[in-house]
Every structure is written in C-alpha cells, then in structure tokens.
NUDO-49007 format. One record per residue (C-alpha): x, y, z. Coordinates in steps of 0.05 Angstrom, whole numbers, plus 5000, padded with zeros to 4 digits. Layout:
@u X; v Y; w Z
...
//
This chain:
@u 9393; v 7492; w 1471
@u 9464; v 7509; w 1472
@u 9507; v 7457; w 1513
@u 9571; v 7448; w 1522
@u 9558; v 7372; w 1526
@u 9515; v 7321; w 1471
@u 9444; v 7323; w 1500
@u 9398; v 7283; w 1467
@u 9332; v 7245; w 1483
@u 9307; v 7173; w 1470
@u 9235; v 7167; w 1435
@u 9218; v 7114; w 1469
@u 9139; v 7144; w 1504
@u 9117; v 7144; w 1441
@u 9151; v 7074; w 1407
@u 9133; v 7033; w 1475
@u 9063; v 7013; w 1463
@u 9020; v 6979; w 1502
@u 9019; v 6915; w 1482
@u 9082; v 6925; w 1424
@u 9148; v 6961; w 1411
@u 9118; v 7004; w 1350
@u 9184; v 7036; w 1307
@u 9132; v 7064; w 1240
@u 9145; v 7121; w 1205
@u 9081; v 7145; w 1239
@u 9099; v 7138; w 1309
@u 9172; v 7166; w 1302
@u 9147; v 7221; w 1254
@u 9089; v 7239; w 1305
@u 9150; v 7243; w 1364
@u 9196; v 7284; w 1320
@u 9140; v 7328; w 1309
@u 9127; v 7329; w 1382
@u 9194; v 7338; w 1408
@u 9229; v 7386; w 1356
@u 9184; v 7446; w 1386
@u 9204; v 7432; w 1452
@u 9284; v 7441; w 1438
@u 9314; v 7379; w 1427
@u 9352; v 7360; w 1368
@u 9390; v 7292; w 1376
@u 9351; v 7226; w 1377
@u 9375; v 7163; w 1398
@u 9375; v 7116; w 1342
@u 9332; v 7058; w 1317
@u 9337; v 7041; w 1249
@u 9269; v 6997; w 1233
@u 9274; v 6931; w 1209
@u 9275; v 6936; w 1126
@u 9294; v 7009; w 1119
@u 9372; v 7028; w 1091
@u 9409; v 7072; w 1141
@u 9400; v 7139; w 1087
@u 9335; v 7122; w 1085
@u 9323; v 7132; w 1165
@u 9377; v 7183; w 1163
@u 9334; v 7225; w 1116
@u 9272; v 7224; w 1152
@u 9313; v 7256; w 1221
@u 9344; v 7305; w 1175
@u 9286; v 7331; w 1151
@u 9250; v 7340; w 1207
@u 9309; v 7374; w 1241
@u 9339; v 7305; w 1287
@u 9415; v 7290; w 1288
@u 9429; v 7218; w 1306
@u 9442; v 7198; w 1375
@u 9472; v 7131; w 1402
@u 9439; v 7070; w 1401
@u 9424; v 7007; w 1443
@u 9443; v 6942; w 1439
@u 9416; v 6880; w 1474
@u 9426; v 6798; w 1466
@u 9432; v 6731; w 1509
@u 9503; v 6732; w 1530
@u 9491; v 6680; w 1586
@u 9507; v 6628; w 1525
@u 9581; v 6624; w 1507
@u 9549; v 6590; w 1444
@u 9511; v 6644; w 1424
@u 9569; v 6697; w 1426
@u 9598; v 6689; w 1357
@u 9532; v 6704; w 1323
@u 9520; v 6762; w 1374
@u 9582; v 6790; w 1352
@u 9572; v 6791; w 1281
@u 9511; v 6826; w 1296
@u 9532; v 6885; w 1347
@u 9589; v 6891; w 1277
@u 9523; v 6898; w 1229
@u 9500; v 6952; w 1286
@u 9569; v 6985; w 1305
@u 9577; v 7003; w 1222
@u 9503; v 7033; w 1221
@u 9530; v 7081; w 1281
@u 9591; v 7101; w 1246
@u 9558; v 7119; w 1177
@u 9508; v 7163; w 1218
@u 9569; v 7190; w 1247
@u 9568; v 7158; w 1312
@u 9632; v 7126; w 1353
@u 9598; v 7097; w 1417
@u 9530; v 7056; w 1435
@u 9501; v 7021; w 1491
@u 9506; v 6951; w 1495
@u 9468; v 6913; w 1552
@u 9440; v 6830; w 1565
@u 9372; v 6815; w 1545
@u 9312; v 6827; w 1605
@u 9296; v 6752; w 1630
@u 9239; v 6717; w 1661
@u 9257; v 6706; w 1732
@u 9277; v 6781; w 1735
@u 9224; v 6815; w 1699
@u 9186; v 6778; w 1745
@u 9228; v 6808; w 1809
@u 9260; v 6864; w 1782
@u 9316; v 6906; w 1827
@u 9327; v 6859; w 1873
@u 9384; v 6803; w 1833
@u 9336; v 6747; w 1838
@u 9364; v 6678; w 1828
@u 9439; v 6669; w 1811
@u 9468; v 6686; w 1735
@u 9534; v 6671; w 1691
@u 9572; v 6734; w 1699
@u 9638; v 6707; w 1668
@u 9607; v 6678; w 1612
@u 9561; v 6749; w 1600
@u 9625; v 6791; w 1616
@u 9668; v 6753; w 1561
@u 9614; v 6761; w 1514
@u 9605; v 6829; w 1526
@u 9677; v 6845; w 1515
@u 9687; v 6798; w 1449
@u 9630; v 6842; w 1427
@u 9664; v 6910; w 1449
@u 9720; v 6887; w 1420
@u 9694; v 6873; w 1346
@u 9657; v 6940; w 1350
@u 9726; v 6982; w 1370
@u 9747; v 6956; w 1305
@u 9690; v 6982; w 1271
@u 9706; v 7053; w 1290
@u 9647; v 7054; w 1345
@u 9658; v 7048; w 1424
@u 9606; v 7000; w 1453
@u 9586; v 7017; w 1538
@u 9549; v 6968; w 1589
@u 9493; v 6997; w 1605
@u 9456; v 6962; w 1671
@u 9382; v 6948; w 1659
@u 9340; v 6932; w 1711
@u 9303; v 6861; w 1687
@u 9364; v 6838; w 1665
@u 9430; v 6793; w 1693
@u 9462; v 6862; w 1711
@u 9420; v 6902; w 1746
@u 9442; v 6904; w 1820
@u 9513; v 6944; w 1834
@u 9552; v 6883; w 1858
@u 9528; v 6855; w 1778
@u 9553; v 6920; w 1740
@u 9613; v 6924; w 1784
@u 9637; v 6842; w 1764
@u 9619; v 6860; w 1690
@u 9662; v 6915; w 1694
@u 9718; v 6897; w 1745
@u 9721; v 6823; w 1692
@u 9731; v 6870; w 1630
@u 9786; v 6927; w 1657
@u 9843; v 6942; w 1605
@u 9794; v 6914; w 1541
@u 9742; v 6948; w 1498
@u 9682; v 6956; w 1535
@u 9664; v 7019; w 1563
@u 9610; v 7043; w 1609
@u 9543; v 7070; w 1599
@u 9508; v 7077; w 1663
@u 9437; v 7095; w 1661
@u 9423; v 7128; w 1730
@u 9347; v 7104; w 1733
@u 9362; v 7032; w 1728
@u 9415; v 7040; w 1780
@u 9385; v 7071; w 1826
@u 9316; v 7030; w 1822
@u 9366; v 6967; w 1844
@u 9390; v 7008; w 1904
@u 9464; v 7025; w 1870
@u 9483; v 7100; w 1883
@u 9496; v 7123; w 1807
@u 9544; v 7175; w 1826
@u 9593; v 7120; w 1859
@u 9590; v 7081; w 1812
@u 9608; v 7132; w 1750
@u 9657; v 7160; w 1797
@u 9696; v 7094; w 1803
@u 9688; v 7080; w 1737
@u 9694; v 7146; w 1714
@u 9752; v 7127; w 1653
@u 9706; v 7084; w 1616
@u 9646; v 7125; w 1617
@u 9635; v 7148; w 1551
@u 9562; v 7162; w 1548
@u 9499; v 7168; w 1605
@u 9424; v 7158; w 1606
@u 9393; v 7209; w 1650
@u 9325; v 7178; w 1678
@u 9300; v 7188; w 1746
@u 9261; v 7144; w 1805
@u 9197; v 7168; w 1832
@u 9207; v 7132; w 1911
@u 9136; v 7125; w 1934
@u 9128; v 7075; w 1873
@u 9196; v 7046; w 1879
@u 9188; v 7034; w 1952
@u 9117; v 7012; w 1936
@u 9133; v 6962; w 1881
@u 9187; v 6933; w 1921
@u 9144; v 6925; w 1977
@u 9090; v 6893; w 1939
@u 9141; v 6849; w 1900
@u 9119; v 6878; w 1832
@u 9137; v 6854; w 1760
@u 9170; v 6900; w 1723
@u 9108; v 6925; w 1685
@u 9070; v 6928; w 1742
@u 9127; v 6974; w 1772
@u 9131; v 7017; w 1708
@u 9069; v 7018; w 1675
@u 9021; v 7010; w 1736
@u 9051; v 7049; w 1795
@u 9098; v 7097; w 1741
@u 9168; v 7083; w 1774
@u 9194; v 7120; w 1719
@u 9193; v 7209; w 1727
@u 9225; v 7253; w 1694
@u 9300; v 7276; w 1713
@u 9302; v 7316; w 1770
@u 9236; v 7300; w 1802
@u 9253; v 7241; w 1835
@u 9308; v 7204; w 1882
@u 9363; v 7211; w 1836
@u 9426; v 7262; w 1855
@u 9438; v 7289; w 1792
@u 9491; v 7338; w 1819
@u 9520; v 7289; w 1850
@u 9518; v 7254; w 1779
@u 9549; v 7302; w 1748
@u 9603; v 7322; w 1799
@u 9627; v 7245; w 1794
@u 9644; v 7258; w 1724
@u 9711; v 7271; w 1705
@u 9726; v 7343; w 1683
@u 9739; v 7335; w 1610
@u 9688; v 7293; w 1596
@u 9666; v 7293; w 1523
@u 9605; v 7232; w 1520
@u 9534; v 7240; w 1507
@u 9477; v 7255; w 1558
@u 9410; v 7221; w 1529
@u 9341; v 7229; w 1567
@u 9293; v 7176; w 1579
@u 9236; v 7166; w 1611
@u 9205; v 7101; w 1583
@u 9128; v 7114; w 1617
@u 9122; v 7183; w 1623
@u 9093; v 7203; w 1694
@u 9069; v 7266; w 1667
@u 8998; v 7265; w 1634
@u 9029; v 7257; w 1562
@u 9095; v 7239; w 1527
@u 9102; v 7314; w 1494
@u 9095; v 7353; w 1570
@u 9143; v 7300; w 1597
@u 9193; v 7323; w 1549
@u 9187; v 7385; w 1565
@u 9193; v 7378; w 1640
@u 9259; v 7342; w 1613
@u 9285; v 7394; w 1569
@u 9271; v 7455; w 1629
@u 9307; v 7399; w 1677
@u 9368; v 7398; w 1624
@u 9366; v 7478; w 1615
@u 9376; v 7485; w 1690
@u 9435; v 7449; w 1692
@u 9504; v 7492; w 1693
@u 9541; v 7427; w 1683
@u 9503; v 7417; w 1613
@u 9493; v 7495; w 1595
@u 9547; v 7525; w 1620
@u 9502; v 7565; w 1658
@u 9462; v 7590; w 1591
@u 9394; v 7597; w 1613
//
C-alpha cells in the first residue's frame, strides 16, 4: 500500500493463545505468511526470548516484514522496582534502534483488581510514583536514540482518561511521549480524538483498534473480566466497524505529523485472524489521511 504515513500491524491474533502468549518461529512465520498477501509490510516487534536481534531481523526480512515499534510493560507502582525497570526498557530501547527504530510504547503492567473490572478505574493507584517511573524510563531510552510513548491499556493503573491525563500532565517538558491506542481509550469511556488533540505534541506513534458497543455496553453491564469482555463477548472489531471516530482521530492530529499508525485487533471478531486483517488493511486503504487518497 502506498501511504504517506508508517502503517503497520501487530501479530498479536495469531501469538495470543488461548491459554499462552506463543512468540515460535511457527506462529510468527504462519502470520507473516498470512499477512504479507494481504498488503502489509511492517510488523510490530517481538524479539523471542533467546534469539539475537539479526537473527529475528532475518526471519522478517525474508519473508518481506520491516520492523515496527514495540511494546513495553513493567510494575511502576514500586519506586523500588524502577532502577531495574530502567535498565531493562535500555536493553529494549537499543534492540529498536539496531532494527532501525526511534520510538516504542511503553505502558504499566495489567493488575488483578482491574483485570478483574476493567474500564471502569477500580480501586485507587500510585500515579506519581508510576508517572516518575515512567519518565526515568523515557528518559534513559532518549539517550539510547529511541523515543519511548504511554500508551493507556485498559487492565492496567492507566486506563480511564482522568489516569492518562495525570501520567501525562506529571511528565510535560521530559521524555515521555504519547502513544494512545484508540481501543483502550475508548473501551474506558475517554474520547480518543480529545485526548490526541490535547496532547497532540507528544504523540509520536498510534494504535488503531476499534470497540464493538453492544459488547462494550454488554460487558460493562454485566461487570465482565477482561477476558470475559475480549475473548467471550469480542469487545475487540476491527478499525472502522465499531464506536471509534477515526476521522475524528485523525483530524486531531497535528498536520505534519510523521509517527507510526500500527493495527491491532488482539481477538479478531471476524471468523479468523487472516480475514480480520484484511478487513483492516481495506479499512486503512480507505483512508485519505493514510493514502493520500491512493485507492
């Protein structure tokens, strides 16, 4: 597809298993496979545990994948914990920038009480001590060449819009950038579009992933857990088919905006993870924003 933006897509139908988060050669071979066909050419990355960055670089070169960026998640409720977070986003910041990467997303860990009653900012949470974590981290990435971006996850300590905005508002003028990810917002309630408008200088890179509303509405109703919500009633559809504005979206942007635009649609409400790709790629090819109005 030609864009006049980064478009890529997340693998993540095919890694998320039922019962385990399955990165073999197998399964991301099978979704390369899968997804080259359809159009896309960028995949977010996840280097599995044991393998040398040229060694996973290889295997999306030669089945026709560029790298995409990455995600990264840890406890930063614990002030304790942060220097040996740190030193690990570093570890993850350098495999970006010898892939050729200069921004991730960085996020806080899913948690019990959340996962358990997701979207809704059950129970109270540290947001200083996450926020100062989050930048220290940001911080020793910038160094590393590589931009790291919050990116709100529903499950976790900053999911609802009051959450993101703290995190944010606590860490103006540092390192950390934004990374919204319009399905978790708007699953919590936040408008997306508001949000990357406000923020709109430190966005530097945007999940696309949409809300089907029957099963949000449902779920919330029913006072799902966050499986139950995703797996069970398939919360997650593919951009464009759901609640989410995505004009709106990408009107908030600002007009020389040079990030990345990654897909993902973790459970795939379409019958399998290949035709919910596709539904994603013919959502991306309509977009004049992305295309430039190539069809």
């Amino acid at each position: 597809m030609t864009t006049a933006h980064r478009v890529a897509i997340n693998p993540l139908p095919w890694i998320l298993g039922d019962t385990a988060f399955n990165l073999s050669r197998e399964t991301l071979t099978l979704a390369m496979t899968e997804l080259r066909p359809i159009g896309f050419d960028h995949l977010t990355i996840d280097v599995p545990d044991g393998w040398t960055t040229p060694h996973y670089s290889a295997l999306l070169t030669e089945h026709g994948f560029r790298p995409a960026p990455g995600y990264f998640s840890g406890d930063w409720s614990d002030r304790a914990a942060h220097a040996g977070l740190v030193e690990r986003v570093k570890v993850h910041a350098n495999v970006h920038a010898e892939l050729g990467l200069d921004r991730a997303f960085i996020a806080h860990d899913l948690v019990p009480q959340r996962i358990k009653r997701p979207a809704v900012g059950s129970g109270t949470v540290p947001l200083p001590a996450i926020a100062d974590g989050l930048g220290r981290a940001a911080e020793a990435a910038r160094a590393e060449g590589v931009r790291y971006a919050l990116h709100p996850h529903v499950g976790s300590p900053v999911e609802t819009e009051p959450e993101v905005r703290a995190v944010l508002d606590a860490t103006a003028g540092g390192a950390l950038a934004f990374g919204p990810d319009t399905g978790h917002l708007a699953w919590a309630g936040a408008d997306p579009a508001a949000l990357i408008r406000d923020y709109a200088d430190r966005v530097v890179a945007v999940h696309l992933k949409d809300v089907e509303p029957e099963a949000r509405a449902a779920a919330l109703t029913a006072g799902d857990d966050y499986r139950a919500a995703t797996v069970g009633r398939h919360l997650w559809i593919e951009p464009g088919r759901g609640l989410v504005d995505f004009d709106a979206v990408f009107g908030a942007l600002p007009a020389d905006f040079d990030g990345w635009f990654v897909v993902e649609v973790d459970v795939p409400h379409a019958p399998t993870a290949a035709e919910s790709s596709a539904i994603s790629y013919a959502f991306l090819r309509k977009q004049p924003y992305l295309t430039g109005g190539v069809s």
